[in-house]
mmCIF file as Biopython writes it, N, C-alpha, C and O atoms, coordinates in Angstrom:
data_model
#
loop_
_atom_site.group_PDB
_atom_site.id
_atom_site.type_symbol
_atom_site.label_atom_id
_atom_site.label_alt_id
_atom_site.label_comp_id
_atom_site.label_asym_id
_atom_site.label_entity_id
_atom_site.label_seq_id
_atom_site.pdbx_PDB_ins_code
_atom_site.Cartn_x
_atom_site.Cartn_y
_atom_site.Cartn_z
_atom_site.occupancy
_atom_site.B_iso_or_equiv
_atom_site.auth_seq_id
_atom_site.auth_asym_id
_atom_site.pdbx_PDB_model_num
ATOM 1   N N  . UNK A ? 1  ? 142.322 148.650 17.728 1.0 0.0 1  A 1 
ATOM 2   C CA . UNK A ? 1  ? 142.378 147.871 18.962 1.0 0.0 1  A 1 
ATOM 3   C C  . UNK A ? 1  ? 143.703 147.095 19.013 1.0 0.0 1  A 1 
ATOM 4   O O  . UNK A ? 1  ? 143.983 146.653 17.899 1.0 0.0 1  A 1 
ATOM 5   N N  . UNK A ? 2  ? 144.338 146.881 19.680 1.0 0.0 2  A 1 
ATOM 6   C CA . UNK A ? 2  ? 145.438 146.397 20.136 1.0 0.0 2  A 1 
ATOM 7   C C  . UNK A ? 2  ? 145.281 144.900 20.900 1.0 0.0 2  A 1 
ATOM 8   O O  . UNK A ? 2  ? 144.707 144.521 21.921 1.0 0.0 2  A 1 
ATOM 9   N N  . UNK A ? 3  ? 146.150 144.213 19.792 1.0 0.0 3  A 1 
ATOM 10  C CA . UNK A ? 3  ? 145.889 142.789 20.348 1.0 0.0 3  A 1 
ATOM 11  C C  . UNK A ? 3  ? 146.863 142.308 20.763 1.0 0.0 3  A 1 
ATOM 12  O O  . UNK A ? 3  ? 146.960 141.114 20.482 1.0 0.0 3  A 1 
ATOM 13  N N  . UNK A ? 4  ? 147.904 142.842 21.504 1.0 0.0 4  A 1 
ATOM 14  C CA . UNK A ? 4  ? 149.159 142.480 21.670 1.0 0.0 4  A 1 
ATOM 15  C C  . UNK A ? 4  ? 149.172 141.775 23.269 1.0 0.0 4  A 1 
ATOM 16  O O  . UNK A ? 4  ? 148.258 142.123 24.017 1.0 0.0 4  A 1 
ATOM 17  N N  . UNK A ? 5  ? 149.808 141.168 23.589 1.0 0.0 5  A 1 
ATOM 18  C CA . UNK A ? 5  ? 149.707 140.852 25.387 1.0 0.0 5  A 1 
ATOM 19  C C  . UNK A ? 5  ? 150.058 142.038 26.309 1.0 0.0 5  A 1 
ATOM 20  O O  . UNK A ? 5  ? 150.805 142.892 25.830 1.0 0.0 5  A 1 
ATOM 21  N N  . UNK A ? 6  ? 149.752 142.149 27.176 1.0 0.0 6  A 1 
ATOM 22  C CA . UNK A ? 6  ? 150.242 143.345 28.169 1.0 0.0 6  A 1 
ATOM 23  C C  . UNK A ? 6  ? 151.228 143.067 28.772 1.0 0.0 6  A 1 
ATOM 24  O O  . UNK A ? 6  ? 150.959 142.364 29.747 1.0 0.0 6  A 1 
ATOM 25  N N  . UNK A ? 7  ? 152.552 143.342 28.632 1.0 0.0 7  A 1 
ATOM 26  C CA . UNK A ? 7  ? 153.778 142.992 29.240 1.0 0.0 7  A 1 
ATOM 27  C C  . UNK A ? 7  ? 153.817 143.959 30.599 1.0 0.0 7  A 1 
ATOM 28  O O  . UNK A ? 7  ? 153.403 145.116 30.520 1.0 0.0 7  A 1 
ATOM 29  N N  . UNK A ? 8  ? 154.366 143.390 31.921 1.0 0.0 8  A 1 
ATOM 30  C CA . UNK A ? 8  ? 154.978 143.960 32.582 1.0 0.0 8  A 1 
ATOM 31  C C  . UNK A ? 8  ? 156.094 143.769 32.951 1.0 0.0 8  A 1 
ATOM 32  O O  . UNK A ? 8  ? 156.796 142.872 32.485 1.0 0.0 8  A 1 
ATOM 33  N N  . UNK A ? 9  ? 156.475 144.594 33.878 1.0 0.0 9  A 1 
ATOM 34  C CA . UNK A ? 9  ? 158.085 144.983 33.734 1.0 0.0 9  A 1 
ATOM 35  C C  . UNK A ? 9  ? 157.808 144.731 35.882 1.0 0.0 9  A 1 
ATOM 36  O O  . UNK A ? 9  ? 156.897 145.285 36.497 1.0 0.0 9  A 1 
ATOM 37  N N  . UNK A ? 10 ? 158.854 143.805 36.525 1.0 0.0 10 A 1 
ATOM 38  C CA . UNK A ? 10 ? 159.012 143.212 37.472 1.0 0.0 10 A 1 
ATOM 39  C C  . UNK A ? 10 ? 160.263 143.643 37.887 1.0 0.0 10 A 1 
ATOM 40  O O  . UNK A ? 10 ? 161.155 143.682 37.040 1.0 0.0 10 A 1 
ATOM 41  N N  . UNK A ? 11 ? 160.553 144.052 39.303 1.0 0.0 11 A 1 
ATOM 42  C CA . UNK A ? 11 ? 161.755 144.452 39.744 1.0 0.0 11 A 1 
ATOM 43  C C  . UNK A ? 11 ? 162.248 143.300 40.298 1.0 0.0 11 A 1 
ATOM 44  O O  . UNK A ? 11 ? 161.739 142.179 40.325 1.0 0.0 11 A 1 
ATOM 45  N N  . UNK A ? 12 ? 163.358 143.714 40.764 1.0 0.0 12 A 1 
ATOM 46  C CA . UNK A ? 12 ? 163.986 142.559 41.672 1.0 0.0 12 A 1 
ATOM 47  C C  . UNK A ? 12 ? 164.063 141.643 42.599 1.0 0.0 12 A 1 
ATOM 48  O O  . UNK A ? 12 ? 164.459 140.478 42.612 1.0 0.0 12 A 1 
ATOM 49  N N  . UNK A ? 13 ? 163.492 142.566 43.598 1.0 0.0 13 A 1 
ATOM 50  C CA . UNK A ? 13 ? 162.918 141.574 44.535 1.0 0.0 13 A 1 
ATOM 51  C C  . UNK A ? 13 ? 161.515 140.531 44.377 1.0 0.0 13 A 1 
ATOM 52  O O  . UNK A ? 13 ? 161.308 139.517 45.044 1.0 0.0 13 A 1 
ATOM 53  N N  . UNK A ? 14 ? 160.627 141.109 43.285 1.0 0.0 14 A 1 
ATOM 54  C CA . UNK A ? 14 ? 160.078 140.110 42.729 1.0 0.0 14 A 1 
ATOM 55  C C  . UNK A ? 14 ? 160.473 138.966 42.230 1.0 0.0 14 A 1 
ATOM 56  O O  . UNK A ? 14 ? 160.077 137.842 42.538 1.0 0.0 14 A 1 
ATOM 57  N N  . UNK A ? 15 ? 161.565 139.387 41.153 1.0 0.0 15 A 1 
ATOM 58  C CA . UNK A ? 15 ? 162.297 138.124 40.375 1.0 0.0 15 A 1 
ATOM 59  C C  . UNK A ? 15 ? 162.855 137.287 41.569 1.0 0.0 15 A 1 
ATOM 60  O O  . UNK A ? 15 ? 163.002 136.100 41.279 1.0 0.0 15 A 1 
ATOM 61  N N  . UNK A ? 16 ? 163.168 137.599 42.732 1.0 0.0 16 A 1 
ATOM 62  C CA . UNK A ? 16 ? 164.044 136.881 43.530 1.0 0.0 16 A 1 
ATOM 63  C C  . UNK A ? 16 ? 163.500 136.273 44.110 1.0 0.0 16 A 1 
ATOM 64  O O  . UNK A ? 16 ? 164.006 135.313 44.691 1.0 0.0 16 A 1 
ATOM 65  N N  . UNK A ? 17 ? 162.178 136.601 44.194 1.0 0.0 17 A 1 
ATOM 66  C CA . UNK A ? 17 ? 161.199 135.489 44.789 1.0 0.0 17 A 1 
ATOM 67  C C  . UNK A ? 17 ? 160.345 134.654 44.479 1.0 0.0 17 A 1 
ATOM 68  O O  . UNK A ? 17 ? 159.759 133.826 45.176 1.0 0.0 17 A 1 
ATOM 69  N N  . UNK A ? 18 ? 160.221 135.081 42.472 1.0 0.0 18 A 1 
ATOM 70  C CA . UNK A ? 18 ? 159.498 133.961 41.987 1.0 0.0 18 A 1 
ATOM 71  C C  . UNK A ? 18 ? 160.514 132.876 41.539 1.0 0.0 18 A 1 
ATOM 72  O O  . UNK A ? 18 ? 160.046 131.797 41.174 1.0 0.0 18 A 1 
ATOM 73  N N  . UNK A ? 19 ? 161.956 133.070 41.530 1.0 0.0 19 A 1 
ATOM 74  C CA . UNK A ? 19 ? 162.611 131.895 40.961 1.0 0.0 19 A 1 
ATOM 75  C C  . UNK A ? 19 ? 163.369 131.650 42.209 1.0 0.0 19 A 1 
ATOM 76  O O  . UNK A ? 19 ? 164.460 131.192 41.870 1.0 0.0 19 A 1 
ATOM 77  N N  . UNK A ? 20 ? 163.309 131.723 43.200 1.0 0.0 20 A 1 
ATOM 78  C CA . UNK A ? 20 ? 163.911 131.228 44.573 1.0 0.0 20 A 1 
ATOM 79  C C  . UNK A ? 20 ? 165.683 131.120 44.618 1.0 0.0 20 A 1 
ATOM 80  O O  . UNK A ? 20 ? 166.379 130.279 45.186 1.0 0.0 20 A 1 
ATOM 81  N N  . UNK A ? 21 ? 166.105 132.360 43.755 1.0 0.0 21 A 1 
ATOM 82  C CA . UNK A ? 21 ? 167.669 133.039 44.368 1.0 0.0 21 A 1 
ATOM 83  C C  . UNK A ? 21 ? 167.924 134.380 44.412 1.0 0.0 21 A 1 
ATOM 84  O O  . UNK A ? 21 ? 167.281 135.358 44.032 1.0 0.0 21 A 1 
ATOM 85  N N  . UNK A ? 22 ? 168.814 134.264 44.860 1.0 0.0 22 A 1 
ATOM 86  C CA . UNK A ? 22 ? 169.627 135.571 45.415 1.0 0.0 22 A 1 
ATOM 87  C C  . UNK A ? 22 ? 169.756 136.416 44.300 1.0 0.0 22 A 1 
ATOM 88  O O  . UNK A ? 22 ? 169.718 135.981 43.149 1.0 0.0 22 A 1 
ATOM 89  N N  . UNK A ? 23 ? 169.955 137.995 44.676 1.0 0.0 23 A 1 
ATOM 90  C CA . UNK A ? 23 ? 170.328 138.954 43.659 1.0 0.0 23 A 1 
ATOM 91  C C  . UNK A ? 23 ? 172.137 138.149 43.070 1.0 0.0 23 A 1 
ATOM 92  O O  . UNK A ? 23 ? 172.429 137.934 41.893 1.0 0.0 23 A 1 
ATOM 93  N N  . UNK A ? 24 ? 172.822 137.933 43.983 1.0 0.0 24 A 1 
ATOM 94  C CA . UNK A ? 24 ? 174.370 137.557 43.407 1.0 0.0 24 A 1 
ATOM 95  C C  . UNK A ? 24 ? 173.781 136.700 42.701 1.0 0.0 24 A 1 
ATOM 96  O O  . UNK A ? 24 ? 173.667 137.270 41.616 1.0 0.0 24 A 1 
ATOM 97  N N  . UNK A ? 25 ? 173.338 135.708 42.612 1.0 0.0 25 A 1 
ATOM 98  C CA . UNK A ? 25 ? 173.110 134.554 41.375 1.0 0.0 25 A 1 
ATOM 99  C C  . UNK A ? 25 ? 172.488 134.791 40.578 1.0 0.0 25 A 1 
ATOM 100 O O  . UNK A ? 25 ? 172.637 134.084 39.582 1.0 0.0 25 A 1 
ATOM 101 N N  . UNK A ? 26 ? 171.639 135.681 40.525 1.0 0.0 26 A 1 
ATOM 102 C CA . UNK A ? 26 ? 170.476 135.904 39.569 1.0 0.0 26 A 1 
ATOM 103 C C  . UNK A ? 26 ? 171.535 136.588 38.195 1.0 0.0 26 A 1 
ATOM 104 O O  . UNK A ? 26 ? 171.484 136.329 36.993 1.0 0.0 26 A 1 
ATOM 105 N N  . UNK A ? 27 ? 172.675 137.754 39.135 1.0 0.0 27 A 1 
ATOM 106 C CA . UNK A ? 27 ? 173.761 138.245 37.938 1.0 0.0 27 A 1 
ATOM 107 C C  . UNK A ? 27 ? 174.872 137.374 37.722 1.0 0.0 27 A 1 
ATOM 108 O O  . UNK A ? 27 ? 175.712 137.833 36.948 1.0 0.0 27 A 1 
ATOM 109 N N  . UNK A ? 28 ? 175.076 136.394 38.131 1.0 0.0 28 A 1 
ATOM 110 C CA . UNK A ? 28 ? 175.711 135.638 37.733 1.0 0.0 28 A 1 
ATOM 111 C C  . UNK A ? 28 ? 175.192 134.883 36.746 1.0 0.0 28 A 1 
ATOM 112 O O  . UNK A ? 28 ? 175.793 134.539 35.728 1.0 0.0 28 A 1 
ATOM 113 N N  . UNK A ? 29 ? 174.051 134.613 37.045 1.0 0.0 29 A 1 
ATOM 114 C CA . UNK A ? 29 ? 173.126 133.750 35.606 1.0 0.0 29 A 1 
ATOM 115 C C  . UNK A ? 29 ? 173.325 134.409 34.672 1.0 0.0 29 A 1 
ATOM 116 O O  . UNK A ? 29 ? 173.803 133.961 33.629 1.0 0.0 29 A 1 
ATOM 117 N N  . UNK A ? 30 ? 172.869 136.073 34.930 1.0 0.0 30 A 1 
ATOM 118 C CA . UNK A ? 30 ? 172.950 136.845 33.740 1.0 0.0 30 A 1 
ATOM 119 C C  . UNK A ? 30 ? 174.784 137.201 33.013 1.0 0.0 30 A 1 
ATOM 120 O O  . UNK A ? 30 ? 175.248 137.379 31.886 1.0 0.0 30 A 1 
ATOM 121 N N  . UNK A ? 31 ? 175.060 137.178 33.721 1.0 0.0 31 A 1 
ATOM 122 C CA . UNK A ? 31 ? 176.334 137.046 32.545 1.0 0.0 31 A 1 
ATOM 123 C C  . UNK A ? 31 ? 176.955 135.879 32.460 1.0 0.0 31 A 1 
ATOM 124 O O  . UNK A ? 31 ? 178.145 135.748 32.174 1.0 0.0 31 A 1 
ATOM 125 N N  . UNK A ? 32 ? 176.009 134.799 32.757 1.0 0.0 32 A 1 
ATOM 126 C CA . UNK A ? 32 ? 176.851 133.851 32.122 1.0 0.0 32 A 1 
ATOM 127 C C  . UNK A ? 32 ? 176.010 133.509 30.586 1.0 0.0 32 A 1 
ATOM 128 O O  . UNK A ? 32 ? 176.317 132.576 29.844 1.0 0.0 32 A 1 
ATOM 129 N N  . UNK A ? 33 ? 174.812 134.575 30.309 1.0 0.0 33 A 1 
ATOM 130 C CA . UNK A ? 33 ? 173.513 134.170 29.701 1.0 0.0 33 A 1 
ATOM 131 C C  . UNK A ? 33 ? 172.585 132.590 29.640 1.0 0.0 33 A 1 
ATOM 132 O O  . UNK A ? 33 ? 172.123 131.869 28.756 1.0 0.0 33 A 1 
ATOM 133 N N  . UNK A ? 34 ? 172.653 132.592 31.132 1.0 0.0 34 A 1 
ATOM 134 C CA . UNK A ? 34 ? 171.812 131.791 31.526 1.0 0.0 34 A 1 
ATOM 135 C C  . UNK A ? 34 ? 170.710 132.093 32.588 1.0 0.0 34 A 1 
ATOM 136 O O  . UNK A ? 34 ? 170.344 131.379 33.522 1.0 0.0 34 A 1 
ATOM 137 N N  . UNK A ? 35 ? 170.118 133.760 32.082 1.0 0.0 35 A 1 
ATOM 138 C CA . UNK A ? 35 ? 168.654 134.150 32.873 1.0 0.0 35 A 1 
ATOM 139 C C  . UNK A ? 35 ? 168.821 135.540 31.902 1.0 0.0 35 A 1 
ATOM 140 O O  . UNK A ? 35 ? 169.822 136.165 31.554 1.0 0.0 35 A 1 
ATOM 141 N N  . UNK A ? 36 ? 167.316 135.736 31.618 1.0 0.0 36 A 1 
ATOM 142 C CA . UNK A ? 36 ? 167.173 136.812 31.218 1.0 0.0 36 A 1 
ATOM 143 C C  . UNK A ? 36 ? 167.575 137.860 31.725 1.0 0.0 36 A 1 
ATOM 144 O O  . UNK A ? 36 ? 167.185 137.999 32.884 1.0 0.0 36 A 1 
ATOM 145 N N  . UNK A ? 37 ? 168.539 139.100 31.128 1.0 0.0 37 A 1 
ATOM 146 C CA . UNK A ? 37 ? 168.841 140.790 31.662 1.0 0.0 37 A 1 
ATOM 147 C C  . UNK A ? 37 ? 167.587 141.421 31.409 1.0 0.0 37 A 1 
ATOM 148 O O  . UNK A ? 37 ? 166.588 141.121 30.756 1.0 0.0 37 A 1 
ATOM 149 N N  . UNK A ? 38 ? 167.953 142.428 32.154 1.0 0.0 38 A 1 
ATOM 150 C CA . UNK A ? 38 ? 166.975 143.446 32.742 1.0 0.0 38 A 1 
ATOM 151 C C  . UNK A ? 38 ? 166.915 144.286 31.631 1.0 0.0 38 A 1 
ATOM 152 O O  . UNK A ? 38 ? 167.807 144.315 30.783 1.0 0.0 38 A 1 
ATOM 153 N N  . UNK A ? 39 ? 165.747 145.079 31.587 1.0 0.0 39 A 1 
ATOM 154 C CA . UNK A ? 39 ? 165.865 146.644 30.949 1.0 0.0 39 A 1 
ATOM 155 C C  . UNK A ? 39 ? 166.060 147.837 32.067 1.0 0.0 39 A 1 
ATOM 156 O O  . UNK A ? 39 ? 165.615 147.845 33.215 1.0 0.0 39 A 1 
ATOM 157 N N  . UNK A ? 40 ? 166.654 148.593 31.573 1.0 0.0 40 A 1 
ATOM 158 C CA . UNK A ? 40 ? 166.683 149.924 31.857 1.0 0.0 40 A 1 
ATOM 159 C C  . UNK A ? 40 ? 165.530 150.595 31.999 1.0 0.0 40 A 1 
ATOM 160 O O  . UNK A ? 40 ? 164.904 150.660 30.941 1.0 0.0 40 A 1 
ATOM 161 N N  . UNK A ? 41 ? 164.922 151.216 33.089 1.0 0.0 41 A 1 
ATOM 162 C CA . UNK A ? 41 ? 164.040 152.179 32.831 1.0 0.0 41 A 1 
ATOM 163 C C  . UNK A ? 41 ? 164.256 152.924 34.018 1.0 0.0 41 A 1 
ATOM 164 O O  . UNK A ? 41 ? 163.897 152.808 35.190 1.0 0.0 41 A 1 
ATOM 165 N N  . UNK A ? 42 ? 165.418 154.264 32.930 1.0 0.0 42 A 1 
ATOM 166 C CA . UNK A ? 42 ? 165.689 154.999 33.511 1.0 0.0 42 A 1 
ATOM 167 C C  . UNK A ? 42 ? 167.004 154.702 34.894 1.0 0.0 42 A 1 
ATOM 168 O O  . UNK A ? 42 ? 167.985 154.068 34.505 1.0 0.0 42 A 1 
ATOM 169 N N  . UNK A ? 43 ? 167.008 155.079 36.195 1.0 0.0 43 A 1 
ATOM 170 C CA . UNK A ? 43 ? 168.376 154.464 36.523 1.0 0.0 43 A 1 
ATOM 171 C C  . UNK A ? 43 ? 167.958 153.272 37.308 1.0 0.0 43 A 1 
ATOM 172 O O  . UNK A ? 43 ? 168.841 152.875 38.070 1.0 0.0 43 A 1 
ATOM 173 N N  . UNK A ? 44 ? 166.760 152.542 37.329 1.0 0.0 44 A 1 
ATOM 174 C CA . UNK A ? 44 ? 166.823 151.338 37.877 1.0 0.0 44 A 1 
ATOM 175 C C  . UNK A ? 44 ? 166.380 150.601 36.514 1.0 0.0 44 A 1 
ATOM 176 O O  . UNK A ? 44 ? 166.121 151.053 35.399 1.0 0.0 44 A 1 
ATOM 177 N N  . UNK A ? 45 ? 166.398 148.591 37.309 1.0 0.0 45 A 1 
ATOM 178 C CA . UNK A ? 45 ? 166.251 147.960 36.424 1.0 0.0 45 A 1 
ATOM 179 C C  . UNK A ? 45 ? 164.877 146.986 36.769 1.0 0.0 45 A 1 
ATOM 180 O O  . UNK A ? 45 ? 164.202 146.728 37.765 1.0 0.0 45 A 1 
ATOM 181 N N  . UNK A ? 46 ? 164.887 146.656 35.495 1.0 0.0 46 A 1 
ATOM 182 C CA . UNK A ? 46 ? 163.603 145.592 35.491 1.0 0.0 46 A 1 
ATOM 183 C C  . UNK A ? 46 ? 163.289 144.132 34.469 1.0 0.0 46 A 1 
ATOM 184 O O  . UNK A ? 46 ? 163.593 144.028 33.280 1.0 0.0 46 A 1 
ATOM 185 N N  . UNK A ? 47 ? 162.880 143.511 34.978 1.0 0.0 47 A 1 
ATOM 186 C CA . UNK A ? 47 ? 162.731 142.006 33.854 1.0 0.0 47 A 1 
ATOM 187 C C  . UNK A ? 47 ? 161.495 142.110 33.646 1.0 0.0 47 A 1 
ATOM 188 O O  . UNK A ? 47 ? 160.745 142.369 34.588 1.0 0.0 47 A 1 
ATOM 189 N N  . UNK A ? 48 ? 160.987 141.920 32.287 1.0 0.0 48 A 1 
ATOM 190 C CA . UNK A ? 48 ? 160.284 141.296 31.418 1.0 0.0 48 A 1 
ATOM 191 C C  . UNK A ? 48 ? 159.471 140.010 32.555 1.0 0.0 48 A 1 
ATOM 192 O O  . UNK A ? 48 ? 160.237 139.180 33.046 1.0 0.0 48 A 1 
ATOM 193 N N  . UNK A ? 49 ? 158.251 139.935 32.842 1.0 0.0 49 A 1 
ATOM 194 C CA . UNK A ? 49 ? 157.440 139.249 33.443 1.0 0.0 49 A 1 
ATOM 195 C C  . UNK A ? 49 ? 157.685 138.014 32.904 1.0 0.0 49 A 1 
ATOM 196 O O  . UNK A ? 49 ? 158.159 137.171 33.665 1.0 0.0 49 A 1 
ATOM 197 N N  . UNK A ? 50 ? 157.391 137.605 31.345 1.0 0.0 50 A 1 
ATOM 198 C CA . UNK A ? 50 ? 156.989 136.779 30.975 1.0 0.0 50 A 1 
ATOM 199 C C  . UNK A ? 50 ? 158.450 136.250 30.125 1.0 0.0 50 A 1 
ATOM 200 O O  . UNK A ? 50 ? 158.561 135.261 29.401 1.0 0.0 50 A 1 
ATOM 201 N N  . UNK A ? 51 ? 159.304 137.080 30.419 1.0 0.0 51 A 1 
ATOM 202 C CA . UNK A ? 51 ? 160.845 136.189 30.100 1.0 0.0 51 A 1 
ATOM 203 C C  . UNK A ? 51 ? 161.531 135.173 31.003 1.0 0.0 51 A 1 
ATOM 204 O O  . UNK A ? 51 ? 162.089 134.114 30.715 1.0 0.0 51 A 1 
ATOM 205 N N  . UNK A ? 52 ? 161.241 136.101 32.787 1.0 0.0 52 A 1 
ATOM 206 C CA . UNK A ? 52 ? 161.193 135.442 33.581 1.0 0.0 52 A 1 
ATOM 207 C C  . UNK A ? 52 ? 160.585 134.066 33.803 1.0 0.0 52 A 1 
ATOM 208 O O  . UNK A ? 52 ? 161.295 133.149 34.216 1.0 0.0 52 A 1 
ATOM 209 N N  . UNK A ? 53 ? 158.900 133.840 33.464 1.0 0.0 53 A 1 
ATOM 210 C CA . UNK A ? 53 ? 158.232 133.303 33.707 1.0 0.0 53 A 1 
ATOM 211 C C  . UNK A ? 53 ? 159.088 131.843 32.945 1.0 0.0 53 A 1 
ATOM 212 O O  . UNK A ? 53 ? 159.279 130.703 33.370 1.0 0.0 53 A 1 
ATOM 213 N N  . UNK A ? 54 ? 159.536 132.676 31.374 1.0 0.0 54 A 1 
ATOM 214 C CA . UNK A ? 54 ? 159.501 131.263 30.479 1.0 0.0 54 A 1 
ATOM 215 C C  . UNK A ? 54 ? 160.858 130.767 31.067 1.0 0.0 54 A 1 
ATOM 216 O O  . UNK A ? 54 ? 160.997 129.545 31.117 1.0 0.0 54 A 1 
ATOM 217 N N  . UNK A ? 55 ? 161.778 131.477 31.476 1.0 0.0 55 A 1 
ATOM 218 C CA . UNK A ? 55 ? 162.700 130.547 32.444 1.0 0.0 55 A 1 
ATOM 219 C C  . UNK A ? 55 ? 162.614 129.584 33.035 1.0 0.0 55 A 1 
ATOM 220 O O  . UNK A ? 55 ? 163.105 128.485 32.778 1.0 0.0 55 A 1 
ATOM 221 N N  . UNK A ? 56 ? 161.831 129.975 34.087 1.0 0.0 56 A 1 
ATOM 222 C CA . UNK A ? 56 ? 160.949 128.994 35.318 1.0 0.0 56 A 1 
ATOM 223 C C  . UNK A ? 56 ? 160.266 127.964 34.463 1.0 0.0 56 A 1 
ATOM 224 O O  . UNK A ? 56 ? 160.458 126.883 35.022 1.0 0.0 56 A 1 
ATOM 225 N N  . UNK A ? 57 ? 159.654 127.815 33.518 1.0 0.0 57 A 1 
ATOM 226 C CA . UNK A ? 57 ? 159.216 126.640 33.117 1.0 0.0 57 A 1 
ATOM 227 C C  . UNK A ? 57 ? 160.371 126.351 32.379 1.0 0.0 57 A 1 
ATOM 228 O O  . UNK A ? 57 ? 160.112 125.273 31.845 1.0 0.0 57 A 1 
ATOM 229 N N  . UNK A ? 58 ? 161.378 126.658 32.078 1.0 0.0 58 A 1 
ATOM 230 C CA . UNK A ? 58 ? 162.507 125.598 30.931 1.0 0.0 58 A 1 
ATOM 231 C C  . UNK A ? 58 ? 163.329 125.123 32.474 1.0 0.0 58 A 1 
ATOM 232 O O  . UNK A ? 58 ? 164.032 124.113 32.499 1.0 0.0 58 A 1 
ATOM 233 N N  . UNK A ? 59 ? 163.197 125.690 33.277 1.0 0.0 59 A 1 
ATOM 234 C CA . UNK A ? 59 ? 163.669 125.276 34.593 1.0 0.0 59 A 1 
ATOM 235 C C  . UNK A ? 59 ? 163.222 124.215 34.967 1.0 0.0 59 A 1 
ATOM 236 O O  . UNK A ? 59 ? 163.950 123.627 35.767 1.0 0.0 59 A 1 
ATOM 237 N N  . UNK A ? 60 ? 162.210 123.680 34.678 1.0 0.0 60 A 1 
ATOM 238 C CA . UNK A ? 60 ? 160.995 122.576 34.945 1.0 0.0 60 A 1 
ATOM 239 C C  . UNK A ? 60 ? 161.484 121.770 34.217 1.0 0.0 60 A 1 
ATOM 240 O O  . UNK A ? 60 ? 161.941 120.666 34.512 1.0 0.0 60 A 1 
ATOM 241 N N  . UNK A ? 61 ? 161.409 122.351 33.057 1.0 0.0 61 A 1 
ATOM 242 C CA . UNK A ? 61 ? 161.145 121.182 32.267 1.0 0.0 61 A 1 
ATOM 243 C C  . UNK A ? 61 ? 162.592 120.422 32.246 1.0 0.0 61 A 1 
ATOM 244 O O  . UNK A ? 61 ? 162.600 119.271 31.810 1.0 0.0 61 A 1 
ATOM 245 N N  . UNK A ? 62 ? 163.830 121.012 32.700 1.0 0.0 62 A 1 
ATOM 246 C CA . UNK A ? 62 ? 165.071 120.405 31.825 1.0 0.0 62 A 1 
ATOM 247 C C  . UNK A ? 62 ? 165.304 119.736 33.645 1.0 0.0 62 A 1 
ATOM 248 O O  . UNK A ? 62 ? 166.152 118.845 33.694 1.0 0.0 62 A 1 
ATOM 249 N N  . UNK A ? 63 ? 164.749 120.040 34.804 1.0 0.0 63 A 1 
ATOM 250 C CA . UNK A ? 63 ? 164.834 119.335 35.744 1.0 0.0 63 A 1 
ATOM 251 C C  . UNK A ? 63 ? 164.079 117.987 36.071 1.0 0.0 63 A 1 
ATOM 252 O O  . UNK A ? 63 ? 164.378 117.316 37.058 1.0 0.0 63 A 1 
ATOM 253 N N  . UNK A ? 64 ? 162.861 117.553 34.990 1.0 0.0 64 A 1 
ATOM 254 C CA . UNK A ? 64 ? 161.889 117.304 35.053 1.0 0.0 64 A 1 
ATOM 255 C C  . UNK A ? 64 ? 162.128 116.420 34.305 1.0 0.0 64 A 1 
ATOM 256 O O  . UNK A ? 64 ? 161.732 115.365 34.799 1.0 0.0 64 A 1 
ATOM 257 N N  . UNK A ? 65 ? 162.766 116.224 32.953 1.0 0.0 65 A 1 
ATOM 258 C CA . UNK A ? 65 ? 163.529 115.349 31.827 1.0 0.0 65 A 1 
ATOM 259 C C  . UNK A ? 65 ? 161.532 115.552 30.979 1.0 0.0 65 A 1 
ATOM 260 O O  . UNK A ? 65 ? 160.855 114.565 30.689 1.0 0.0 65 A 1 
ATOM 261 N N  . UNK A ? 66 ? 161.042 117.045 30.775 1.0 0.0 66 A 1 
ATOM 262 C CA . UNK A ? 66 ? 159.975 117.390 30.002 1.0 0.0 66 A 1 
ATOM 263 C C  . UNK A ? 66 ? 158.958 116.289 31.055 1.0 0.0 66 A 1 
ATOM 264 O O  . UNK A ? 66 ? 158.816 115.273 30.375 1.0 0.0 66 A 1 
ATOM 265 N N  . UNK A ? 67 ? 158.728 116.230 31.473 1.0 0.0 67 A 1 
ATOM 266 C CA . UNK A ? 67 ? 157.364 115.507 32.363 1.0 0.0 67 A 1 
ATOM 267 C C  . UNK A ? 67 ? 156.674 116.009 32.683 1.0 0.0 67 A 1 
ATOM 268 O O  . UNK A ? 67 ? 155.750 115.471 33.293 1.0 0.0 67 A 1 
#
């Protein structure tokens, strides 16, 4: 049995709408390595659900001063 979490894999226009920017900023984050890169699958791309996710909360929290 497999106890691992079920990762999914989220395209873009998802990501762009759970963290409220644009595709240009989203790659700008990413090469500045300040947002998780995508994987490859195959010739499009995709983020990690829950890499995304933990963004959005360090997003919180460092806007938030941890509150």
């Amino acid at each position: 049995m497999n106890t691992e979490p079920q990762r999914r894999i989220i395209r873009l226009p998802e990501v762009s709408q759970r963290v409220g920017l644009g595709k240009t900023a989203i790659y700008e984050r990413i090469k500045e390595h300040t947002f998780p890169a995508p994987i490859k699958l195959g010739r499009a791309s995709g983020w990690i659900e829950e890499e995304v996710q933990k963004w959005v909360d360090e997003q919180i929290i460092a806007t938030r001063g941890g509150h």
